[in-house]
Residue frames relative to the residue before (quaternion, step in Angstrom):
aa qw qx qy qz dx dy dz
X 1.0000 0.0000 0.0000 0.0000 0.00 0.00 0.00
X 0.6598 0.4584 -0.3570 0.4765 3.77 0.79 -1.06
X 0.6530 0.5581 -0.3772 0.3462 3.71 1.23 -0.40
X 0.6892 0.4321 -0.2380 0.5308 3.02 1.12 -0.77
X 0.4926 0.5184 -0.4513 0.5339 3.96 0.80 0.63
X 0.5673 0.6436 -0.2555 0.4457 3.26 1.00 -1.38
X 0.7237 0.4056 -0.2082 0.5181 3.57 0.42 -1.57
X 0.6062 0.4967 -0.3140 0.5360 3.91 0.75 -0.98
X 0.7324 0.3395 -0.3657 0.4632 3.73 0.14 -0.49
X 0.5872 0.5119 -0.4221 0.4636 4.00 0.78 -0.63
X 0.4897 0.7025 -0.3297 0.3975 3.84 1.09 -1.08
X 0.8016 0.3791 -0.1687 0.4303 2.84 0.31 -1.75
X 0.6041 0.5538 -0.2861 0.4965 3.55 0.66 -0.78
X 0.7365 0.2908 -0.4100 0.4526 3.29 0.39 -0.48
X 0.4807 0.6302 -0.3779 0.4785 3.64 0.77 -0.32
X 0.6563 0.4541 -0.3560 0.4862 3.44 0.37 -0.84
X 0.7925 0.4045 -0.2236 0.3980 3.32 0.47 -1.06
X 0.4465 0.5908 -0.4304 0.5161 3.62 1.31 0.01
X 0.5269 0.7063 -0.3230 0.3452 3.33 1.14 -1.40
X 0.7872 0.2554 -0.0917 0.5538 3.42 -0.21 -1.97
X 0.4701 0.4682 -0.6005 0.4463 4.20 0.43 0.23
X 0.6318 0.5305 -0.3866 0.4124 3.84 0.53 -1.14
X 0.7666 0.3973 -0.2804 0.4193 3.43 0.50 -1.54
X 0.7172 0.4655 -0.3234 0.4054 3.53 0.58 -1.07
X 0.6659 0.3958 -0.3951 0.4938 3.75 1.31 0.46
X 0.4968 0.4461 -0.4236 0.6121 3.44 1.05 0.18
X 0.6214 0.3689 -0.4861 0.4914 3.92 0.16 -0.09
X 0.4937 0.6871 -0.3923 0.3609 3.60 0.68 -0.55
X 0.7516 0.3932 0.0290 0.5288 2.65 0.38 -1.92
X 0.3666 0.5388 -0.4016 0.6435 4.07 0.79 0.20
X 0.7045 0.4205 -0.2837 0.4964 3.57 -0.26 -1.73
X 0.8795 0.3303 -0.2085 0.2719 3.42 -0.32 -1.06
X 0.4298 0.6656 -0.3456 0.5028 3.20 1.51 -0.38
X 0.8432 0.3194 -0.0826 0.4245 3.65 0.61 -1.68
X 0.3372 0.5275 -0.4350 0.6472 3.48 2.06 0.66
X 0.7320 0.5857 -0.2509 0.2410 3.17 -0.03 -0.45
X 0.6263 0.5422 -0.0261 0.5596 2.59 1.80 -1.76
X 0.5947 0.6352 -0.1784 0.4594 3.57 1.06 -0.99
X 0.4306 0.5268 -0.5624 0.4698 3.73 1.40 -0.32
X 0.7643 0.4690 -0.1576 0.4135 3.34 0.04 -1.44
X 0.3949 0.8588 -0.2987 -0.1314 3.37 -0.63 1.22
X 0.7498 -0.0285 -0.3515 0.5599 1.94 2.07 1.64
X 0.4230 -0.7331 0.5142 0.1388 3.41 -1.38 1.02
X 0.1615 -0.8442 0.5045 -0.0816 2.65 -1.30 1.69
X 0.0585 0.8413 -0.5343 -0.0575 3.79 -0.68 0.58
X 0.1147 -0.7733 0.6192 -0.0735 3.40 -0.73 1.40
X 0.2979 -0.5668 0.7650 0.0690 3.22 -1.96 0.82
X 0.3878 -0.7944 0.4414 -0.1538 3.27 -0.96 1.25
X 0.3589 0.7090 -0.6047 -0.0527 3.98 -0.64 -0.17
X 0.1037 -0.7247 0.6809 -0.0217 3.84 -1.17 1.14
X 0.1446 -0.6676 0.7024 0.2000 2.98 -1.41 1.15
X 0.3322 -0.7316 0.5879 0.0943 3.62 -1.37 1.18
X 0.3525 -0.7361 0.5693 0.0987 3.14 -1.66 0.58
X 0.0115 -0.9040 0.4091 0.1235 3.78 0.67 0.77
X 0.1096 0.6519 -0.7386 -0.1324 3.62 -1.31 0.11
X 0.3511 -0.6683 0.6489 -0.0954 2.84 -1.61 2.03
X 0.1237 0.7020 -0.7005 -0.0339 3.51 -1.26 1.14
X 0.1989 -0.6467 0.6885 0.2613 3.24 -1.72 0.37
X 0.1693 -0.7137 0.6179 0.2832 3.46 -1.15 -0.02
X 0.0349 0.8734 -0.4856 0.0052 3.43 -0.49 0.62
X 0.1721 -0.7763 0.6007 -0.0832 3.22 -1.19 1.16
X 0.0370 -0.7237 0.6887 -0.0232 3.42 -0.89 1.48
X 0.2983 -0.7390 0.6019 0.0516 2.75 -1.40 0.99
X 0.4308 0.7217 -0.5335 -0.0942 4.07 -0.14 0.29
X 0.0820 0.8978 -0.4294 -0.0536 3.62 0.70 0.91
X 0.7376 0.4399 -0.2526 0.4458 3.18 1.37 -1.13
X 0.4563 0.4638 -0.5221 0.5514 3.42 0.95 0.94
X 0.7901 -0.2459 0.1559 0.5394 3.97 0.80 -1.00
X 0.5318 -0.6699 0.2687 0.4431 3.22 -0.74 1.75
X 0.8753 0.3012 -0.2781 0.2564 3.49 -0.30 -1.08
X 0.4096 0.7458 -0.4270 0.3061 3.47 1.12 0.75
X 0.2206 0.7276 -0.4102 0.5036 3.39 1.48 1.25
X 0.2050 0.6500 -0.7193 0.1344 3.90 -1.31 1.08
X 0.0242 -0.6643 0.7190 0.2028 3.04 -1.84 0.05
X 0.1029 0.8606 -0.4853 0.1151 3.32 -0.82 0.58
X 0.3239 -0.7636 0.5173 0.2106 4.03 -0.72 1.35
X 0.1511 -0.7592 0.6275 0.0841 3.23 -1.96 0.72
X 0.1697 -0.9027 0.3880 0.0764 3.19 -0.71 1.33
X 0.2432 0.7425 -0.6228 0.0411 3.63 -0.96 -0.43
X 0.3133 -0.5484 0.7716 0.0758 2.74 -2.06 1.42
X 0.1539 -0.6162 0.7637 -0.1155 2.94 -1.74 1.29
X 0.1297 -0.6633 0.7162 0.1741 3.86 -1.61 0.81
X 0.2932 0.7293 -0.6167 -0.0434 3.77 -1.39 0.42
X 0.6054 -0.4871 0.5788 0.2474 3.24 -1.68 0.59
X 0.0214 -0.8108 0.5780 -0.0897 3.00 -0.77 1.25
X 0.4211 -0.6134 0.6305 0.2213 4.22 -0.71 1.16
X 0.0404 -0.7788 0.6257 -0.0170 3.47 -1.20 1.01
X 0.0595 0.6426 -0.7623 -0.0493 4.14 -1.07 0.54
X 0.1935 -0.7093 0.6650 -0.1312 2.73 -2.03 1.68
X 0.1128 0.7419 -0.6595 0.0446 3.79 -0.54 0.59
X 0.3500 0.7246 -0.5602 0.1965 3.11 -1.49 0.78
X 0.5081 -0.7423 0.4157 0.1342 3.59 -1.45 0.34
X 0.3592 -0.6933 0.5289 0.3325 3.79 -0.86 0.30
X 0.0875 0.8325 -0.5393 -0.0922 3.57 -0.28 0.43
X 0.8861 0.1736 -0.2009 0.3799 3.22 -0.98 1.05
X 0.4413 -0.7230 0.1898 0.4964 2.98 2.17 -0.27
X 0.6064 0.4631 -0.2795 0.5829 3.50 1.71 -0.42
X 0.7199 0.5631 -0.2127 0.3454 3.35 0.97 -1.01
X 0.3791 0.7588 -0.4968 -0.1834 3.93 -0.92 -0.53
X 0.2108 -0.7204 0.6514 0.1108 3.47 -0.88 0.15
X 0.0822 0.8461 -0.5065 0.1443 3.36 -1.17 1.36
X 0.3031 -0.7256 0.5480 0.2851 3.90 -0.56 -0.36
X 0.0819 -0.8153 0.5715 0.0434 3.55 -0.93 1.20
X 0.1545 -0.6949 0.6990 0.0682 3.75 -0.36 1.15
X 0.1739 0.5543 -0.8086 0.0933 3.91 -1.30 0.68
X 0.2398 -0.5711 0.7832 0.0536 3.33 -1.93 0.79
X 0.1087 -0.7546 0.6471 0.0034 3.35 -1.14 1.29
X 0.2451 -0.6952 0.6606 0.1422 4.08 -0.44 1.15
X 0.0586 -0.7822 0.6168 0.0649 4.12 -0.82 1.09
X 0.1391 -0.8058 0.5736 -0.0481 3.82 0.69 -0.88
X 0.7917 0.4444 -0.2491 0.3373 3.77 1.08 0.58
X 0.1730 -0.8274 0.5208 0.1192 3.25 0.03 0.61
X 0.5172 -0.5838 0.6206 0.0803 3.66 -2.05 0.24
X 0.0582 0.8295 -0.5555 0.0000 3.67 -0.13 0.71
X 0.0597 0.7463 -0.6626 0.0214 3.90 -0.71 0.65
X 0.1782 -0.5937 0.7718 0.1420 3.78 -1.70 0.52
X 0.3012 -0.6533 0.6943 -0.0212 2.70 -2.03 1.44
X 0.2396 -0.6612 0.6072 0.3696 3.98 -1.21 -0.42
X 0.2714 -0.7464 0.5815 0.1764 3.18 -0.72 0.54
X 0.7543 -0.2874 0.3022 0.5070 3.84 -0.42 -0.99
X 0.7501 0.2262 -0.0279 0.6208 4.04 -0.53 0.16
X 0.6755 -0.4588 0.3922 0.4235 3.11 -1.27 -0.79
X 0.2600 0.6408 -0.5888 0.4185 3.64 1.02 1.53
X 0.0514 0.6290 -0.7735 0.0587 3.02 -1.92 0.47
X 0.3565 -0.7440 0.5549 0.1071 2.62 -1.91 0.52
X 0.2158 -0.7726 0.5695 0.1792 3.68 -0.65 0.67
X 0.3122 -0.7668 0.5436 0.1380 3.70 -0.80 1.22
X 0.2313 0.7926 -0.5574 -0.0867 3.98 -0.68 -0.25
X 0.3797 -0.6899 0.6163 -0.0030 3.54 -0.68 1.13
X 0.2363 0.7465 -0.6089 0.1276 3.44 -0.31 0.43
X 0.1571 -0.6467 0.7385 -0.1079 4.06 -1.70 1.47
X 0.2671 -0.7816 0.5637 0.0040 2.43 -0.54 1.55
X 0.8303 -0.0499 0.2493 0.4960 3.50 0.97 -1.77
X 0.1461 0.6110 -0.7763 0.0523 3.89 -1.05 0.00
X 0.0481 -0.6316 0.7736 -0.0172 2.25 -2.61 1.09
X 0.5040 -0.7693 0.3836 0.0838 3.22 -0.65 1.51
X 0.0282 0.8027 -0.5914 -0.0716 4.06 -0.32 0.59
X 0.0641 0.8926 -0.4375 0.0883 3.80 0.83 0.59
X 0.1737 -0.7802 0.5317 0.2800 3.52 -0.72 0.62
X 0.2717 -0.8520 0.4463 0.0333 3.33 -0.36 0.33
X 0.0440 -0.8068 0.5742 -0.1323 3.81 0.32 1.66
X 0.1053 -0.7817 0.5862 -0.1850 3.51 -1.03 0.98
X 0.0482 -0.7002 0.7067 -0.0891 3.38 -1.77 0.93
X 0.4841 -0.6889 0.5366 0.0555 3.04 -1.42 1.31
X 0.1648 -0.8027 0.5484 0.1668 3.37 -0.23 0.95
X 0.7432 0.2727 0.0534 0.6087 3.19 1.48 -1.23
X 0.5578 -0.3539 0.4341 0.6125 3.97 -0.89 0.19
X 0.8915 0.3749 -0.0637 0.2464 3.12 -0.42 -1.60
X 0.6814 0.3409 -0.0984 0.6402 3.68 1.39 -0.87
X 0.2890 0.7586 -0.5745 0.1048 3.55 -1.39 1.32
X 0.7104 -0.5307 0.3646 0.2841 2.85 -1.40 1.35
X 0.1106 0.7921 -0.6000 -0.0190 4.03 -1.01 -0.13
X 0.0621 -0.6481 0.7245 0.2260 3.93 -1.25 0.15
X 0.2438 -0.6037 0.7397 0.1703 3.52 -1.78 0.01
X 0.1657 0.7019 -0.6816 0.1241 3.21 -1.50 1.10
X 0.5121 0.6532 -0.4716 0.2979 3.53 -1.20 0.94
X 0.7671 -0.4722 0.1981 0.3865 3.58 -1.37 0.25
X 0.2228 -0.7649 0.5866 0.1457 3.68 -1.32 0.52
X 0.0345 0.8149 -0.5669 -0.1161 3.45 -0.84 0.19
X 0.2317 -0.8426 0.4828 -0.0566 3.17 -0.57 1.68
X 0.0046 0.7450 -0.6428 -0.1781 3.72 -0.75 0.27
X 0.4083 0.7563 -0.5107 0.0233 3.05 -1.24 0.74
X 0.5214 -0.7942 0.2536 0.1821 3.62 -0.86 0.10
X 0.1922 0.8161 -0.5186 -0.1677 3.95 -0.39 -0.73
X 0.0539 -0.8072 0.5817 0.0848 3.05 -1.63 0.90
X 0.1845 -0.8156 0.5460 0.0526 3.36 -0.82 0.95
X 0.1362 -0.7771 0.6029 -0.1185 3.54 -0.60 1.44
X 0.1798 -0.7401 0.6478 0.0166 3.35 -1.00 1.32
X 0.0492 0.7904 -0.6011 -0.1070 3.39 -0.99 1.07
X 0.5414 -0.5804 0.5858 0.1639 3.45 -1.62 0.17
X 0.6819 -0.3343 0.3383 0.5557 3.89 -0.36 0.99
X 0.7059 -0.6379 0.0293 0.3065 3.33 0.77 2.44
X 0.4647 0.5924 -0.4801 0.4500 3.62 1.54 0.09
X 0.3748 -0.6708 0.5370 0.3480 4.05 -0.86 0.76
X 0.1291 -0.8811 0.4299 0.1488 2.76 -1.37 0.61
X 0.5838 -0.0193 0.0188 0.8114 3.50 2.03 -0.27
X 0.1134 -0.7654 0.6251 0.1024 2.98 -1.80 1.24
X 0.1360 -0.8121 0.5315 0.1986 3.80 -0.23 0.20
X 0.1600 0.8237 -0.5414 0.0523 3.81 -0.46 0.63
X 0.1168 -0.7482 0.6529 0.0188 3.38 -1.65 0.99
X 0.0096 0.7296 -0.6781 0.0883 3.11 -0.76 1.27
X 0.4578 -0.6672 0.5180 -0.2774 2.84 -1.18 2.08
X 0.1623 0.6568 -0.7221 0.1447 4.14 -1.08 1.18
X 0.3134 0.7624 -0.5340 0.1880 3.55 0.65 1.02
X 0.6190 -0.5391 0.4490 0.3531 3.70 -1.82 0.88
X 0.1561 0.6304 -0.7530 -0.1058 4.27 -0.83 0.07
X 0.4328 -0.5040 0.6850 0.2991 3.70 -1.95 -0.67
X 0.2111 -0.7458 0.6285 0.0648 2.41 -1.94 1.12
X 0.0212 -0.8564 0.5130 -0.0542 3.33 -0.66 -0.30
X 0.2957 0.7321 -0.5554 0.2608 3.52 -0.69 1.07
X 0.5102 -0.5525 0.5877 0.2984 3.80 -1.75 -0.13
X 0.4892 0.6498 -0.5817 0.0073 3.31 -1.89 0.15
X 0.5316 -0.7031 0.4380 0.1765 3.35 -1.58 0.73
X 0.1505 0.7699 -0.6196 -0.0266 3.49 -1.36 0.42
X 0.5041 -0.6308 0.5876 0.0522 2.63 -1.91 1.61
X 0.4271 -0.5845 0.6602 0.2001 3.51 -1.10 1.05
X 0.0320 -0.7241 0.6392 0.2573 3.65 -1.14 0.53
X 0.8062 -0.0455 -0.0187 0.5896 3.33 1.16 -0.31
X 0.6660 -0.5377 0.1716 0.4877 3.87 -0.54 0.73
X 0.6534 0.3400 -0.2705 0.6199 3.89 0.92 -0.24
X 0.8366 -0.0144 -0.2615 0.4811 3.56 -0.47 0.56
X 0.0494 -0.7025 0.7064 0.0714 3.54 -1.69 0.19
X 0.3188 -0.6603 0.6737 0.0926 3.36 -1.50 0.18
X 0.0294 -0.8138 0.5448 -0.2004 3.56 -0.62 1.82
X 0.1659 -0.7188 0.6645 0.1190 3.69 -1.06 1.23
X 0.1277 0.7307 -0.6704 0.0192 3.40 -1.38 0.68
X 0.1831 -0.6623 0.7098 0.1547 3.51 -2.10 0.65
X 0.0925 0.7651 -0.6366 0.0298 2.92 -1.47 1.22
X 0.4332 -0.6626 0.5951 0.1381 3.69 -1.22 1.31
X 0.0358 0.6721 -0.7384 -0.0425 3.49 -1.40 0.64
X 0.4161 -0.8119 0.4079 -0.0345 2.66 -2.04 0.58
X 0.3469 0.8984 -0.2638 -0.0542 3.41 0.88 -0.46
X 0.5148 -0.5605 0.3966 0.5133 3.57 -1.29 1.14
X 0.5643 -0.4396 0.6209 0.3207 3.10 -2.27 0.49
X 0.3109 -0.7153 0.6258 0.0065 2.60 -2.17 0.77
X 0.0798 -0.8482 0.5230 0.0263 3.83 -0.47 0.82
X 0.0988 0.7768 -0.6202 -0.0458 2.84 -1.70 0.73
X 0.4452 -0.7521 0.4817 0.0646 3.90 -1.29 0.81
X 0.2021 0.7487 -0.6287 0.0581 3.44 -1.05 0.54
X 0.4375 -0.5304 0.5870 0.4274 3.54 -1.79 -0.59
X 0.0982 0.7536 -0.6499 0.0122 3.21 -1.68 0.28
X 0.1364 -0.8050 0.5523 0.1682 3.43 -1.04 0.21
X 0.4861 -0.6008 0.6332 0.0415 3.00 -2.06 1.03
X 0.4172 -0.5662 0.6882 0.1780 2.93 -1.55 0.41
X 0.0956 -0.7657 0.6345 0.0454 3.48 -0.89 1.31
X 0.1764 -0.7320 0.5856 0.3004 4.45 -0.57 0.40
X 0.1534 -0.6277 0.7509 0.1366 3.77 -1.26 0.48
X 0.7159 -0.5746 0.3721 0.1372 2.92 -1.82 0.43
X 0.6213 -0.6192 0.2676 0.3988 3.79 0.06 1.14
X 0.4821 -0.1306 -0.8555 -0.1367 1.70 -2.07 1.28
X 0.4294 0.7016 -0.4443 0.3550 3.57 1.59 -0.33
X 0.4203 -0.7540 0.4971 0.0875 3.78 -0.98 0.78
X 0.6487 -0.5073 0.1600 0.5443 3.92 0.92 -0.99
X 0.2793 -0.7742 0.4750 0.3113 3.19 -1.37 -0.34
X 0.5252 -0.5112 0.5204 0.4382 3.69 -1.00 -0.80
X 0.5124 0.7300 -0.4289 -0.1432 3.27 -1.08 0.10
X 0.4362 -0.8039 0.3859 0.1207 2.93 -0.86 1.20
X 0.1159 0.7824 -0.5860 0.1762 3.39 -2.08 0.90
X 0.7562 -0.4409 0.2912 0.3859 2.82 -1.39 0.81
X 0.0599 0.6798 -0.7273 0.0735 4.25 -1.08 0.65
X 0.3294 -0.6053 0.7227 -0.0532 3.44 -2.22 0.93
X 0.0721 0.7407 -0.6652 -0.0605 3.24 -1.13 0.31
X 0.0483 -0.7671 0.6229 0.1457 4.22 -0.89 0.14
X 0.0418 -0.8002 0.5979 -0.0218 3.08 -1.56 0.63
X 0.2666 -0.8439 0.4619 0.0584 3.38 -0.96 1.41
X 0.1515 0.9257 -0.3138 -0.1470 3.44 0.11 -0.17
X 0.1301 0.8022 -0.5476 0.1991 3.69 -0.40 1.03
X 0.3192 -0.7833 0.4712 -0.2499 2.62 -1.56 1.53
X 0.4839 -0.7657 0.4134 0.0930 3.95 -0.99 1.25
X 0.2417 0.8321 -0.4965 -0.0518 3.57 0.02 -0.04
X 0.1244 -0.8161 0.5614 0.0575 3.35 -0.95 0.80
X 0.2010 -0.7687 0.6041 -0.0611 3.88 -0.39 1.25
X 0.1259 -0.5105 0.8500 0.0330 2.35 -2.45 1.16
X 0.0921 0.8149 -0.5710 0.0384 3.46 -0.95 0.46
X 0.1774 -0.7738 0.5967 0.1171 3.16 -1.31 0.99
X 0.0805 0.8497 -0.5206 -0.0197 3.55 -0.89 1.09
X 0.3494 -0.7660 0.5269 0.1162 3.50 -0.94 1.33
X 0.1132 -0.8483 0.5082 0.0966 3.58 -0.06 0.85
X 0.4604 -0.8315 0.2986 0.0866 3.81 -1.00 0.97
C-alpha cells in the first residue's frame, strides 16, 4: 500500500511540473507576442493640402550637324511655377521616437517655358516646355527629436507628364515642328521637418529634387545654305535630333489633418 501512494505522489509531482513548463512557455510566448506588438504604437492617416514652389529645367540638345557641321547647341529652360497640391499620408509611430510612412500628393502645373534660338540665315527656332502634372509616391522615414517636432527624408517614384515642342521657322512662316510628349516614371528624393500642433493635425516643410530619363526625338528638315556671289542660296535638306532632360525643385508647406 505505502508503494502504491509512493508511486501516486511521484505522478502527481511530475504532472505538476509538466504543468508550470506549459504555462511558463505560454507566458513566453505572450511576452514576445506583445514585444513585438509594441514596435507599432501608432497608426496614422492624414489628408493634407501644400502649396509648392517649383523650379523647372529642361536640358536641351539640338542636333543639326548632318545637314551643317556647326549646327549643334545645348541649352537649359527654366520656370518657376506656385501650386496647391492635395496630399494622402498613412503611417506608424514606432518605438515612439521613430516613424515610417508613405506620402502620395498630386501637384496640377499647367505651365510651360518658351525660349528663341537662331538657327542659320534667317531661321530660328522657337522652344516650348510645357508640365502638365506629377504625382508623388514617396516613402517617408522619420525621427522625433522632440514629442512634437521630427526630423524626416522622402524617397521614391514620380510620374510626370509632360511635353516639348520645337518649331523652326523661315522669315516667320513655320516651317517644321518636331514634338515629344512624354508620362514617364523618374525619382525623387529629398528632407523635411514637421511640427505637430496638436495630435490630429500638423504643419510640415519639405525639399524634394526629381529627375527624369531623357527623351529623344528625329526628323528631316531643311536649311538654307548662302554661296558666294553671284549665286545667292540654297536648301538643303536632312536628317536632325533633338534630346531632352527634365528635372525639377519643389519646395512645400503643407497642412495635414490626420484621422
Amino acid at each position: 500500500m505505502q508503494k502504491v501512494i509512493l508511486v501516486m505522489i511521484v505522478v502527481m509531482l511530475s504532472a505538476s511540473c509538466t504543468v508550470r513548463e506549459v504555462v511558463s512557455a505560454q507566458e513566453v510566448q505572450i511576452q514576445a507576442r506583445s514585444e513585438s506588438d509594441s514596435w507599432i504604437d501608432k497608426w496614422r492617416l492624414g489628408l493634407g493640402l501644400g502649396l509648392d514652389y517649383h523650379y523647372f529645367e529642361a536640358k536641351l540638345k539640338d542636333d543639326f550637324s548632318q545637314i551643317s557641321k556647326h549646327l549643334k547647341s545645348t541649352r537649359s529652360q527654366t520656370k518657376k511655377n506656385f501650386s496647391i497640391s492635395p496630399s494622402l499620408e498613412i503611417g506608424a509611430t514606432l518605438k515612439k521616437d521613430y516613424y515610417f510612412g508613405t506620402l502620395v500628393s498630386w501637384h496640377y502645373l499647367n505651365t510651360n517655358a518658351e525660349s528663341r534660338a537662331p538657327l542659320i540665315e534667317h531661321d530660328r527656332l522657337l522652344h516650348d516646355f510645357q508640365m502638365d502634372y506629377f504625382l508623388d509616391l514617396l516613402l517617408k522615414p522619420g525621427i522625433k527629436i522632440v514629442p512634437n517636432f521630427m526630423v524626416y527624408g522622402l524617397i521614391g517614384p514620380t510620374i510626370l507628364k509632360w511635353s516639348h515642342k520645337t518649331s523652326q521657322f523661315r522669315n516667320d512662316v513655320l516651317v517644321k515642328e518636331f514634338k515629344i510628349r512624354q508620362t514617364n516614371v523618374g525619382l525623387g528624393a529629398g528632407l523635411g521637418f514637421e511640427y505637430n500642433i496638436k495630435e490630429s493635425c500638423s504643419l510640415s516643410v519639405n525639399y524634394v529634387f526629381h529627375i527624369h530619363k531623357s527623351a529623344k526625338n528625329s526628323g528631316f528638315t531643311s536649311v538654307p545654305k548662302a554661296l558666294p556671289p553671284p549665286f545667292n542660296q540654297i536648301i538643303i535638306d536632312g536628317p536632325v535630333s533633338k534630346k531632352v532632360e527634365p528635372s525639377y525643385s519643389t519646395i512645400g508647406l503643407r497642412f495635414t489633418y490626420f484621422l
